[in-house]
Jmol script that loads the backbone (N, CA, C; Angstrom):
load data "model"
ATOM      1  N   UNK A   1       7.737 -14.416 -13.474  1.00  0.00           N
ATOM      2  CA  UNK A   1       6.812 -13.404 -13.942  1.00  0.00           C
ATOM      3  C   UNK A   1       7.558 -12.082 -14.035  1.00  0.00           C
ATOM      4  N   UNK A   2       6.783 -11.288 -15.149  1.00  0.00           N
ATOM      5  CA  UNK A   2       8.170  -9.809 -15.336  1.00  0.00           C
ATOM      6  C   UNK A   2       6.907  -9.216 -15.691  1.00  0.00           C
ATOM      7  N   UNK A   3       6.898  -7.961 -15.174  1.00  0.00           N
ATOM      8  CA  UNK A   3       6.143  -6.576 -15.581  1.00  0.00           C
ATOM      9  C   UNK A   3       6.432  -5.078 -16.205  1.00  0.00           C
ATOM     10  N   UNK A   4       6.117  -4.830 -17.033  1.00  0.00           N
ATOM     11  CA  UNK A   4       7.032  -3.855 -17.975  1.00  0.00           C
ATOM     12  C   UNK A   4       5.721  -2.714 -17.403  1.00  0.00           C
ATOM     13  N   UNK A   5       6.663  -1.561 -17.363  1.00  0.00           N
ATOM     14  CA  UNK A   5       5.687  -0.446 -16.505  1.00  0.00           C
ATOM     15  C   UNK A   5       4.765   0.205 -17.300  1.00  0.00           C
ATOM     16  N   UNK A   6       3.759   0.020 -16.994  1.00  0.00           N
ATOM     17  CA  UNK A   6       2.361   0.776 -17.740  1.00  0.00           C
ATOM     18  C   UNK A   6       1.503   1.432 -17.133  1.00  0.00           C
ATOM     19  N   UNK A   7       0.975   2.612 -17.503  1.00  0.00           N
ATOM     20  CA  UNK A   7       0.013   3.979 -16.568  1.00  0.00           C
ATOM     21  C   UNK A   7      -1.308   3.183 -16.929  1.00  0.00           C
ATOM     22  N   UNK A   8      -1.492   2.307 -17.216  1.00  0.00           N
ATOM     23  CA  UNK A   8      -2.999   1.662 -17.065  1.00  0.00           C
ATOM     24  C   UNK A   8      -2.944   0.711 -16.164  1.00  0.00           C
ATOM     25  N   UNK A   9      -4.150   0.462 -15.969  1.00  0.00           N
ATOM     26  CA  UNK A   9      -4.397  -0.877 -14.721  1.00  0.00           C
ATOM     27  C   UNK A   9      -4.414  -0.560 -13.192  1.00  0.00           C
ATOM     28  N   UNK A  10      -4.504   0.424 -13.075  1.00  0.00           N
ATOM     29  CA  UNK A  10      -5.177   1.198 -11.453  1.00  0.00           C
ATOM     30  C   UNK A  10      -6.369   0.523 -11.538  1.00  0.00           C
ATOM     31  N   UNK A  11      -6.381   0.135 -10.470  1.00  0.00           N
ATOM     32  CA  UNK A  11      -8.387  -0.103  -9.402  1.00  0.00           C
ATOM     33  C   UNK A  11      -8.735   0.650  -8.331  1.00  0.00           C
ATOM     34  N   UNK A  12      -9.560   1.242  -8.470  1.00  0.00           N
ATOM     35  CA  UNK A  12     -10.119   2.310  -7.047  1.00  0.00           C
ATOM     36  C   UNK A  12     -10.396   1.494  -6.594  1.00  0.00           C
ATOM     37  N   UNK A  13     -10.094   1.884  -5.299  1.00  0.00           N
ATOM     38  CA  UNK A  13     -10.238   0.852  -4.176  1.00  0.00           C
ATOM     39  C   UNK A  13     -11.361   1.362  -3.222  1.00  0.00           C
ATOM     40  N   UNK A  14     -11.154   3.234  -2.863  1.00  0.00           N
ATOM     41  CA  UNK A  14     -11.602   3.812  -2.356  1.00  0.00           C
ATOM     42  C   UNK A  14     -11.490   5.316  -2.682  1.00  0.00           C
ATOM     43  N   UNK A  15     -12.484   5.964  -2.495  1.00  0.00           N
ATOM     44  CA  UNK A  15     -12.359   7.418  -3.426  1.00  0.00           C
ATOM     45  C   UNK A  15     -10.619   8.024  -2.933  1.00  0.00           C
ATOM     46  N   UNK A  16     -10.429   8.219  -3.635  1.00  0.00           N
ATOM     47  CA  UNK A  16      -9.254   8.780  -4.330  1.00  0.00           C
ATOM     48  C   UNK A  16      -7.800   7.755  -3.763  1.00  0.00           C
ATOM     49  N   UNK A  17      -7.964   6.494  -3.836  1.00  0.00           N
ATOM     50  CA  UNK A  17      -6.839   5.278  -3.652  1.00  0.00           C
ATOM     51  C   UNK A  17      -7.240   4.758  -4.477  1.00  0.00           C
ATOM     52  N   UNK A  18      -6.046   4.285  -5.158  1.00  0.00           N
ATOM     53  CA  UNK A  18      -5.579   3.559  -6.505  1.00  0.00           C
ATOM     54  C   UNK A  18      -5.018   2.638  -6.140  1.00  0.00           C
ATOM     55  N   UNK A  19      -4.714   1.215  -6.485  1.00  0.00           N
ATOM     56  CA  UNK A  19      -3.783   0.124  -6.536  1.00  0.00           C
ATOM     57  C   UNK A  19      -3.634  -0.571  -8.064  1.00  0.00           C
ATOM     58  N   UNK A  20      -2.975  -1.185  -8.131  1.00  0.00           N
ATOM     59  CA  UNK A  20      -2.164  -1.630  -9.416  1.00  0.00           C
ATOM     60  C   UNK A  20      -1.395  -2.936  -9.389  1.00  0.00           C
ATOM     61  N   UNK A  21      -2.256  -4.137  -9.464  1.00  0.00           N
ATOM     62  CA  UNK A  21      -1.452  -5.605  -8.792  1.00  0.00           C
ATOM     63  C   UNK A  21       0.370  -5.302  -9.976  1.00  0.00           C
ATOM     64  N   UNK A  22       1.459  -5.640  -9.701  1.00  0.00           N
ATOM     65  CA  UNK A  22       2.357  -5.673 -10.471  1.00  0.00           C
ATOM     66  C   UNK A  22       2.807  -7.035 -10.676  1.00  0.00           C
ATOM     67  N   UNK A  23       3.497  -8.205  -9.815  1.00  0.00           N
ATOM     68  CA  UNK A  23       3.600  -9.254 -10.102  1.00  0.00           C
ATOM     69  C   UNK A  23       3.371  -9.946  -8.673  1.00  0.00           C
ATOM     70  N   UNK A  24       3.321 -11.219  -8.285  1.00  0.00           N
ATOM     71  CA  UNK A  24       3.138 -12.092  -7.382  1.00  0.00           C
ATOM     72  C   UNK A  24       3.854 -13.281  -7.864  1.00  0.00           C
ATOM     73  N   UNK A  25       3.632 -14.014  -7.016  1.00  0.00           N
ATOM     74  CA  UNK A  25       4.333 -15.682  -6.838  1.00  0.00           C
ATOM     75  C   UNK A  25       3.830 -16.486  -5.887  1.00  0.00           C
ATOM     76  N   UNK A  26       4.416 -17.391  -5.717  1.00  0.00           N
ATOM     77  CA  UNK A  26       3.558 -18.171  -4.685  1.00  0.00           C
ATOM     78  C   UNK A  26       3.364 -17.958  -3.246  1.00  0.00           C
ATOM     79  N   UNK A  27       4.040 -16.953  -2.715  1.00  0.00           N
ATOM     80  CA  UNK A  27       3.991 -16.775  -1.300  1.00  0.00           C
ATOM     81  C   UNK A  27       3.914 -14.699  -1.083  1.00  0.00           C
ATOM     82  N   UNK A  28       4.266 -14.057  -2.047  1.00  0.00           N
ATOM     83  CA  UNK A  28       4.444 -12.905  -1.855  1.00  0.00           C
ATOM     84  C   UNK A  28       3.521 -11.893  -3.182  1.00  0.00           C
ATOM     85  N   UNK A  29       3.172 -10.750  -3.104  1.00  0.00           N
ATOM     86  CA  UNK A  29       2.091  -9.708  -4.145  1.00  0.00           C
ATOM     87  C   UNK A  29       3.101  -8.554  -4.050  1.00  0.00           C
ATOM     88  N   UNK A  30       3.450  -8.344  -5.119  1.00  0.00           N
ATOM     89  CA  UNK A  30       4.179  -6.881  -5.362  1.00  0.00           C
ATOM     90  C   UNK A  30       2.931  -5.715  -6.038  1.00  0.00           C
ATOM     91  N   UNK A  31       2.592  -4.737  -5.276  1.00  0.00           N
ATOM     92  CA  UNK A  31       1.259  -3.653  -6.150  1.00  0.00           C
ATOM     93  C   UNK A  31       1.838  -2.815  -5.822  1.00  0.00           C
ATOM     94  N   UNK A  32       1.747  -1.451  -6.497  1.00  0.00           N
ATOM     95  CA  UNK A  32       1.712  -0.066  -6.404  1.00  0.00           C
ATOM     96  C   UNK A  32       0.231   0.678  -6.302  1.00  0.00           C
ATOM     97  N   UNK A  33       1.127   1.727  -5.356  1.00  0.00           N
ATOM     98  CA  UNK A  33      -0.854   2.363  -4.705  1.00  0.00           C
ATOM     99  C   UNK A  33      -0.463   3.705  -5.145  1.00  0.00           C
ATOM    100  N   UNK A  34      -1.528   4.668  -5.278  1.00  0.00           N
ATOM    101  CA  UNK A  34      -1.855   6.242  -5.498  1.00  0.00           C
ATOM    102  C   UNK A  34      -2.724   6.531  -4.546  1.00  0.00           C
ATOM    103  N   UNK A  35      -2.371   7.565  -3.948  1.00  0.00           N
ATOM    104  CA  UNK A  35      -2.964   7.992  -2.896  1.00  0.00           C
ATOM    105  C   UNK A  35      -3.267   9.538  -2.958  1.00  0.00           C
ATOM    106  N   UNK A  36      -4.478  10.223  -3.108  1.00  0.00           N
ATOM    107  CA  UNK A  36      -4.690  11.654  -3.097  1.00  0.00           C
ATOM    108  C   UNK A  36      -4.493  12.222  -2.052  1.00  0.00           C
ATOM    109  N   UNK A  37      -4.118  13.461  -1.816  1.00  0.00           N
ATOM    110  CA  UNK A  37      -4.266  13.772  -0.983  1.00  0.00           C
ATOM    111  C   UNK A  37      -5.423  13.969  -0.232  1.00  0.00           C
ATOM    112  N   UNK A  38      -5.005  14.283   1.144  1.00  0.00           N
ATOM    113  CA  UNK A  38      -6.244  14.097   2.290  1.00  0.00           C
ATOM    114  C   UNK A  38      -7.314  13.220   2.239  1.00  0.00           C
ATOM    115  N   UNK A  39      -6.906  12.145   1.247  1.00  0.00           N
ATOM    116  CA  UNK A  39      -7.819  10.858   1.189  1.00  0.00           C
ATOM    117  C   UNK A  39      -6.909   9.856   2.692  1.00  0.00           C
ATOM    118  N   UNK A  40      -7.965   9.000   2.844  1.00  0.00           N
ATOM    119  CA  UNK A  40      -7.660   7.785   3.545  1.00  0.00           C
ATOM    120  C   UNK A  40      -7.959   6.277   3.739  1.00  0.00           C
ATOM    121  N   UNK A  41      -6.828   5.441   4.305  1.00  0.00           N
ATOM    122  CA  UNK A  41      -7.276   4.185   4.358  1.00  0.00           C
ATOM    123  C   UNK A  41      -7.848   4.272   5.782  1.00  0.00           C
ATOM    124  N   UNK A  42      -8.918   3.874   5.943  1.00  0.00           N
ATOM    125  CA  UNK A  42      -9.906   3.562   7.641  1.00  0.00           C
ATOM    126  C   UNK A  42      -8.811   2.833   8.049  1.00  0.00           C
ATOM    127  N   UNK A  43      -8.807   2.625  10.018  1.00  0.00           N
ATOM    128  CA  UNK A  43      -8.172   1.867  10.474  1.00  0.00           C
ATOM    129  C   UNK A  43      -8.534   0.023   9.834  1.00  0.00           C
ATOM    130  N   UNK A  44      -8.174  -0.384   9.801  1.00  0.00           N
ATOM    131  CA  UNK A  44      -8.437  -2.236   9.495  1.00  0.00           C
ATOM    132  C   UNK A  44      -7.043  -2.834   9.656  1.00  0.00           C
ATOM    133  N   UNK A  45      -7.493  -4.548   9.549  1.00  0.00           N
ATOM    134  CA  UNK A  45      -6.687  -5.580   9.491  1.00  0.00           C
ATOM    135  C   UNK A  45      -6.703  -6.633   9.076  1.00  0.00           C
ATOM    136  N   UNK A  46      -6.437  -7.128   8.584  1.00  0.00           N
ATOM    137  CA  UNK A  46      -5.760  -8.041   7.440  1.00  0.00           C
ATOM    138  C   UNK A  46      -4.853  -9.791   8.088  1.00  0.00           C
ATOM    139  N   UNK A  47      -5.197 -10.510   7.661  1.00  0.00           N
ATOM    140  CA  UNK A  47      -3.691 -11.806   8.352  1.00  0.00           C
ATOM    141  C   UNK A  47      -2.636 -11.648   7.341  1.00  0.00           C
ATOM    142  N   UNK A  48      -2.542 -10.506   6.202  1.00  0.00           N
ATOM    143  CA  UNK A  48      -1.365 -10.683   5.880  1.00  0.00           C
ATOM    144  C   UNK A  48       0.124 -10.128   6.168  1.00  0.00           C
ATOM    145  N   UNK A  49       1.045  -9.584   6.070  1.00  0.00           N
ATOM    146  CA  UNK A  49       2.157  -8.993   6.332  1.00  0.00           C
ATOM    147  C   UNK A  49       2.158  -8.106   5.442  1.00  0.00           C
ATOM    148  N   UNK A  50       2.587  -6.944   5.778  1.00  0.00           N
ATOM    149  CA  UNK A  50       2.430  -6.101   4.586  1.00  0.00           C
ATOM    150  C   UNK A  50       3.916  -4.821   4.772  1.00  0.00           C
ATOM    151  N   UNK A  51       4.531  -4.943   3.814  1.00  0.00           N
ATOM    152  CA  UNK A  51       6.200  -4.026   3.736  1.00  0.00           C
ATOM    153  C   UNK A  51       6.016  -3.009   2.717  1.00  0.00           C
ATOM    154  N   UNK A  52       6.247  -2.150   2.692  1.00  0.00           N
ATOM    155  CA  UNK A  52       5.774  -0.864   1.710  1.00  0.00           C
ATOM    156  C   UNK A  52       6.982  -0.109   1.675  1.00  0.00           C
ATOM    157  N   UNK A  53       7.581   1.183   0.936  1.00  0.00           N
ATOM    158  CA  UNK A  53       8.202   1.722   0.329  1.00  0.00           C
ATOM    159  C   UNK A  53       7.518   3.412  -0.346  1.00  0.00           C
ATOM    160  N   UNK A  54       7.935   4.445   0.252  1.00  0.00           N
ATOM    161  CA  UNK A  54       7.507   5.555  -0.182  1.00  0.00           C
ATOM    162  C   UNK A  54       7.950   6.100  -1.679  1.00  0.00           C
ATOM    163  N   UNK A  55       7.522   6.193  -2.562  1.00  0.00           N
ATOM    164  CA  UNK A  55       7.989   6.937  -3.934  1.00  0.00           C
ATOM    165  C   UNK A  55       8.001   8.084  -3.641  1.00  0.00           C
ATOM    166  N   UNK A  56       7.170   8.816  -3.505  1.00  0.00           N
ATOM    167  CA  UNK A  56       7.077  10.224  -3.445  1.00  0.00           C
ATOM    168  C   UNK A  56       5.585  10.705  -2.735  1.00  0.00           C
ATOM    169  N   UNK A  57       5.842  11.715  -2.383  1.00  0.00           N
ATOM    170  CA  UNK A  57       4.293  12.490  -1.374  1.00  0.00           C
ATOM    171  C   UNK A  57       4.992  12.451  -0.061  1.00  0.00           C
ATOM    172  N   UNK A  58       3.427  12.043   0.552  1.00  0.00           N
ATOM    173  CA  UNK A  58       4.320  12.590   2.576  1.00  0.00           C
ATOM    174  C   UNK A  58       2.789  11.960   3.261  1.00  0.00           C
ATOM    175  N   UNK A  59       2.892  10.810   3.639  1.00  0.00           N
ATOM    176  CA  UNK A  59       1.843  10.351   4.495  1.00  0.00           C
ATOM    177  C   UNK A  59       1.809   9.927   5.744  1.00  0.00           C
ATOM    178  N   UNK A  60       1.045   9.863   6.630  1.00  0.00           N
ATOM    179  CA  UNK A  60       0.493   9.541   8.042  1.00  0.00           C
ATOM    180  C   UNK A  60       0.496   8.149   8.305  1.00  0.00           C
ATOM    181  N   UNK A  61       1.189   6.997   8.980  1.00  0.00           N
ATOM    182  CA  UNK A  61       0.802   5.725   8.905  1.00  0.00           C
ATOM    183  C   UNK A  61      -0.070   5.545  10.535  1.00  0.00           C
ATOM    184  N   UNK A  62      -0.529   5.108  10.869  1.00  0.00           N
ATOM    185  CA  UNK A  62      -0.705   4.834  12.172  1.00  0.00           C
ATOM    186  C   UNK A  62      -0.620   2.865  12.149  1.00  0.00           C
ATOM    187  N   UNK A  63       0.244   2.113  13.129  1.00  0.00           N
ATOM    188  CA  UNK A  63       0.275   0.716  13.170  1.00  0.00           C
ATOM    189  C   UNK A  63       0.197   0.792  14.330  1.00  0.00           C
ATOM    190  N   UNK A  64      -0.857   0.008  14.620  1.00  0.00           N
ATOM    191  CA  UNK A  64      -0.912  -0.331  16.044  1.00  0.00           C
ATOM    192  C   UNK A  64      -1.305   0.844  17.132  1.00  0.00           C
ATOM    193  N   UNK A  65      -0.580   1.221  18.005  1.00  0.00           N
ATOM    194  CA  UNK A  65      -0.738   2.629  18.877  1.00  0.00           C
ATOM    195  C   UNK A  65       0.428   3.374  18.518  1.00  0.00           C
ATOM    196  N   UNK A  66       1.388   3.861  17.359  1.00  0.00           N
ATOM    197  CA  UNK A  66       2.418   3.957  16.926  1.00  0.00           C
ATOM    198  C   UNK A  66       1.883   4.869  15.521  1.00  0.00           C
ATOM    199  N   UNK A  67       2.125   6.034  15.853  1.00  0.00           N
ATOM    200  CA  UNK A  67       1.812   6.808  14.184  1.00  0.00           C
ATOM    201  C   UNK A  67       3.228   7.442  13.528  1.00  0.00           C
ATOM    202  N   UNK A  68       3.689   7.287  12.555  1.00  0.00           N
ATOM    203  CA  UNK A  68       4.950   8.185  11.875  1.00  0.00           C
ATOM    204  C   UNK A  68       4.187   9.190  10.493  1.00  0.00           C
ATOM    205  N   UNK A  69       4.946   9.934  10.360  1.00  0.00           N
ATOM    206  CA  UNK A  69       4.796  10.401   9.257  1.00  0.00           C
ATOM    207  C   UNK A  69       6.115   9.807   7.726  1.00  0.00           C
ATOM    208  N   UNK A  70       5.236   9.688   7.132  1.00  0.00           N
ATOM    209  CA  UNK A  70       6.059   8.978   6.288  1.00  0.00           C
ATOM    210  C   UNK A  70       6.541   9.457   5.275  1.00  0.00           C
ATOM    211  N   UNK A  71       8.283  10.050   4.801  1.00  0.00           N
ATOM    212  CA  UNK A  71       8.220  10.794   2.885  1.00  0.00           C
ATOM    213  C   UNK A  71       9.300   9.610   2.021  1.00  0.00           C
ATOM    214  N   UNK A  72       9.115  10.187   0.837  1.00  0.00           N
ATOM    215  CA  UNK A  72       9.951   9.507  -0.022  1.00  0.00           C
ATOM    216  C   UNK A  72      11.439   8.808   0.396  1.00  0.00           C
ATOM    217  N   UNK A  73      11.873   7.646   0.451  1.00  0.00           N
ATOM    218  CA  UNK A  73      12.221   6.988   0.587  1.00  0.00           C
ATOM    219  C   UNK A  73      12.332   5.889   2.229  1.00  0.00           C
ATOM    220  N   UNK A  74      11.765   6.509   2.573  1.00  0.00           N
ATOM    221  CA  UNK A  74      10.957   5.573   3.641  1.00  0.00           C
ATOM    222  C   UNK A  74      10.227   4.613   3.738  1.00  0.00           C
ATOM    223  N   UNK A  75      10.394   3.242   4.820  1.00  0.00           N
ATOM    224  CA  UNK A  75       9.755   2.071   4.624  1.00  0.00           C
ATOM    225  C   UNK A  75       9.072   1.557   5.858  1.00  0.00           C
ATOM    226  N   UNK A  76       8.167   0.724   6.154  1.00  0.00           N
ATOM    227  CA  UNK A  76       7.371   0.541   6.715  1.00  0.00           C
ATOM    228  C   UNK A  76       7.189  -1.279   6.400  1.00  0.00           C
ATOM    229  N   UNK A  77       6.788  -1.799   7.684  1.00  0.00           N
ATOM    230  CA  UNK A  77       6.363  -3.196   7.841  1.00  0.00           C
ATOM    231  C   UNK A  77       5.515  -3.652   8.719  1.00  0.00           C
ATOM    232  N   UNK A  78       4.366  -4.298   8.541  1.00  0.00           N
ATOM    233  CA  UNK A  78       2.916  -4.120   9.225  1.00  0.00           C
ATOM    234  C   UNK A  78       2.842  -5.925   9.134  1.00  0.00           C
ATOM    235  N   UNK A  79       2.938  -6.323  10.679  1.00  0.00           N
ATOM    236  CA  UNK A  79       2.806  -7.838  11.104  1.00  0.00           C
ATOM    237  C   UNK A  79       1.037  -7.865  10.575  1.00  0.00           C
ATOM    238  N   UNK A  80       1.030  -9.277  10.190  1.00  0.00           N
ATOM    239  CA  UNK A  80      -0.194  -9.619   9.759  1.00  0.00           C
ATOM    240  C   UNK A  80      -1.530  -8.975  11.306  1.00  0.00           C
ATOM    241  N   UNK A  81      -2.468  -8.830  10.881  1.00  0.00           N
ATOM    242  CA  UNK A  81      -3.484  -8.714  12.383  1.00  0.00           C
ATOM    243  C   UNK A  81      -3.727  -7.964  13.184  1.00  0.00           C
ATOM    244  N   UNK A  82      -3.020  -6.637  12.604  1.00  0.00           N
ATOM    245  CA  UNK A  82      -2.352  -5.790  13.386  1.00  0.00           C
ATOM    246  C   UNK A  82      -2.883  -4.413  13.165  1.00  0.00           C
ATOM    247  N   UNK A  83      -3.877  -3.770  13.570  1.00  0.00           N
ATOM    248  CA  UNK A  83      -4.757  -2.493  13.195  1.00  0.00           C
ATOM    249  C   UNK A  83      -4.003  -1.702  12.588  1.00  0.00           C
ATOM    250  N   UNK A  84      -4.258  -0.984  11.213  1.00  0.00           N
ATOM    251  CA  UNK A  84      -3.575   0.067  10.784  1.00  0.00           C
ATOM    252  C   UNK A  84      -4.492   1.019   9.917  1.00  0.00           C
ATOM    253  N   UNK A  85      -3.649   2.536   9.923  1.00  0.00           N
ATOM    254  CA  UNK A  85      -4.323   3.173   8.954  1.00  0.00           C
ATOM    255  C   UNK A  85      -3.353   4.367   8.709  1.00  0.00           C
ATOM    256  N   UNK A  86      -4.119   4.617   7.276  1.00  0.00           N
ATOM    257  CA  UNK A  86      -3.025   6.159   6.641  1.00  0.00           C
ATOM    258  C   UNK A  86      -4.060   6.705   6.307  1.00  0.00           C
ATOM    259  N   UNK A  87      -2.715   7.835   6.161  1.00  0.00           N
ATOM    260  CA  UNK A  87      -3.428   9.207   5.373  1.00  0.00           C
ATOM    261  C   UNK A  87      -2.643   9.722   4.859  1.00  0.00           C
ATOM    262  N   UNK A  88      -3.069  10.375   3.513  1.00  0.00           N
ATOM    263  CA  UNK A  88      -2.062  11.177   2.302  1.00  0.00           C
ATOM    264  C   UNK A  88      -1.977  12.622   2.329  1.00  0.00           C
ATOM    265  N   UNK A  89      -0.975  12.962   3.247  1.00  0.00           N
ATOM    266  CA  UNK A  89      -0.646  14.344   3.625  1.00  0.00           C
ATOM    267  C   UNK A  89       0.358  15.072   2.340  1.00  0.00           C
ATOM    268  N   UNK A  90      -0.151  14.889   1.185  1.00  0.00           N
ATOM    269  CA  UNK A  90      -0.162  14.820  -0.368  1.00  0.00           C
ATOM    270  C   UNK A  90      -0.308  13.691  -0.976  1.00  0.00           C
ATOM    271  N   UNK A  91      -0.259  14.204  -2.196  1.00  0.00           N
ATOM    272  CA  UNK A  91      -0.917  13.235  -3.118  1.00  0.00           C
ATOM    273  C   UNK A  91       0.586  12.494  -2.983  1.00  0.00           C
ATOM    274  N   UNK A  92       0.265  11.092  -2.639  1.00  0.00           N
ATOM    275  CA  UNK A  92       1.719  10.067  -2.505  1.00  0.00           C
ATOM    276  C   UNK A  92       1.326   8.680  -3.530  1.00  0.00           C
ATOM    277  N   UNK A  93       2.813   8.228  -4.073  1.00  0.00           N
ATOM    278  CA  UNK A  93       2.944   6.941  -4.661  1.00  0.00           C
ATOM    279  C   UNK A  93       3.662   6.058  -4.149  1.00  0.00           C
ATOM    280  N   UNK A  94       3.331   4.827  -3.753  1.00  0.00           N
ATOM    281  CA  UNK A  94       4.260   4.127  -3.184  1.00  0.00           C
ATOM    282  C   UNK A  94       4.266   2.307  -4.097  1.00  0.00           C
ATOM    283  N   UNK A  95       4.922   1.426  -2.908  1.00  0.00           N
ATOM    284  CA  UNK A  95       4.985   0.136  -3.756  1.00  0.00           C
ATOM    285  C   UNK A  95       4.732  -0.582  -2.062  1.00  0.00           C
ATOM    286  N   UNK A  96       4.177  -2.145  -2.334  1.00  0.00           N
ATOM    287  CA  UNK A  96       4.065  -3.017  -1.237  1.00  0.00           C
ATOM    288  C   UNK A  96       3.687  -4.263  -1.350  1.00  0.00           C
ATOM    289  N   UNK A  97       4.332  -4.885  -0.599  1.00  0.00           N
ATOM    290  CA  UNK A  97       4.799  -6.679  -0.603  1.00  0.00           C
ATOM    291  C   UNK A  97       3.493  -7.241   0.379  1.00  0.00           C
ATOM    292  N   UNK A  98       2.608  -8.008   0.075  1.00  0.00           N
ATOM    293  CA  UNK A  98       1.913  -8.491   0.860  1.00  0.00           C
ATOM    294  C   UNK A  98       2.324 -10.351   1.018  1.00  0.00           C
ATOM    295  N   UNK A  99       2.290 -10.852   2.342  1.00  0.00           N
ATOM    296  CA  UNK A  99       2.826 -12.006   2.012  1.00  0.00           C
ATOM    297  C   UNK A  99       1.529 -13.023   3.240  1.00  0.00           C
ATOM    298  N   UNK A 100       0.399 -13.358   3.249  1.00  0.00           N
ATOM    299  CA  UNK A 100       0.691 -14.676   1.789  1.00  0.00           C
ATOM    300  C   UNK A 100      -0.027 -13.581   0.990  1.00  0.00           C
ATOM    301  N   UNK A 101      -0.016 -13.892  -0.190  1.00  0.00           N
ATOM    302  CA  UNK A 101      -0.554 -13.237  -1.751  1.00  0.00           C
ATOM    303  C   UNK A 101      -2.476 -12.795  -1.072  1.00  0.00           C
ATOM    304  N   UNK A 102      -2.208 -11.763  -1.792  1.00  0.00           N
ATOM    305  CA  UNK A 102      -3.869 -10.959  -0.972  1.00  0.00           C
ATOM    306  C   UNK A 102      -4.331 -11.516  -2.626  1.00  0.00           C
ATOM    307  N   UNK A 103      -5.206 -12.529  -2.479  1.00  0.00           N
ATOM    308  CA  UNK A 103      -5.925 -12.979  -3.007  1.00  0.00           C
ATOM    309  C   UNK A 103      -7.203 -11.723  -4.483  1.00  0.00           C
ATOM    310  N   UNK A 104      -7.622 -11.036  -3.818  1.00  0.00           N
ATOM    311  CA  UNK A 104      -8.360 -10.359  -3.421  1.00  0.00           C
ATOM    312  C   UNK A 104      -7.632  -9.263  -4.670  1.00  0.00           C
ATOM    313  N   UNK A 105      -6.491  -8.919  -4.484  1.00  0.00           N
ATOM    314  CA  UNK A 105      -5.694  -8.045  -5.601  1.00  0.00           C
ATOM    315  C   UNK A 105      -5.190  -8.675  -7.082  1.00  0.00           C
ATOM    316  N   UNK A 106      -5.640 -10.393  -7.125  1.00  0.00           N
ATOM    317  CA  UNK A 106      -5.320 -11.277  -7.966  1.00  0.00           C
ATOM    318  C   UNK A 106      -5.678 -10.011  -9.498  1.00  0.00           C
ATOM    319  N   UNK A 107      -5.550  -9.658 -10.599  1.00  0.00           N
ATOM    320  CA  UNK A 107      -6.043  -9.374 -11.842  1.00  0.00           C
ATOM    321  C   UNK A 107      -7.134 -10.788 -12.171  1.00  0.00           C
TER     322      UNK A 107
END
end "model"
wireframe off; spacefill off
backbone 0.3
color backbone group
């Protein structure tokens, strides 16, 4: 599967978070997210694994009892089950691997 880059195909997920499925396979989901500032993801959890990658902005992760602040070129990896949450301390773009495939982000 190959994806040629296009500014369409965002899904609000939640007021002012964007995602964008890009490609998948049988075990792994490649999406890109938009994140406004001082928007947020609530704490939650998931059984999947989830590895992410900062583009640009400056956000808050909290995993587990463990918070960083996160900027452009910085990476992050979140064991499946595992409480997490952000926040977009600017408007940030990033990219992230969910593994098994989040169903749920299918197009």
């Amino acid at each position: 599967m190959f994806y040629k880059k296009d500014p369409a195909g965002y899904k609000t997920m939640l007021d002012g978070v964007q995602l964008k499925t890009l490609v998948w396979g049988e075990r792994t989901l490649l999406c890109e997210f938009k994140i406004e500032r001082g928007k947020a993801l609530p704490p939650h959890t998931h059984p999947h694994e989830q590895t992410g990658y900062l583009i640009s902005g400056r956000m808050r992760f909290t995993i587990g009892s463990e918070t960083f602040e996160v900027e452009p070129g910085d990476s992050w990896s979140i064991p499946g089950d595992v409480e997490h949450a952000a926040e977009a301390l600017e408007d940030s773009k990033g990219v992230e691997v969910f593994s098994p495939v989040r169903e749920e982000y299918l197009p």
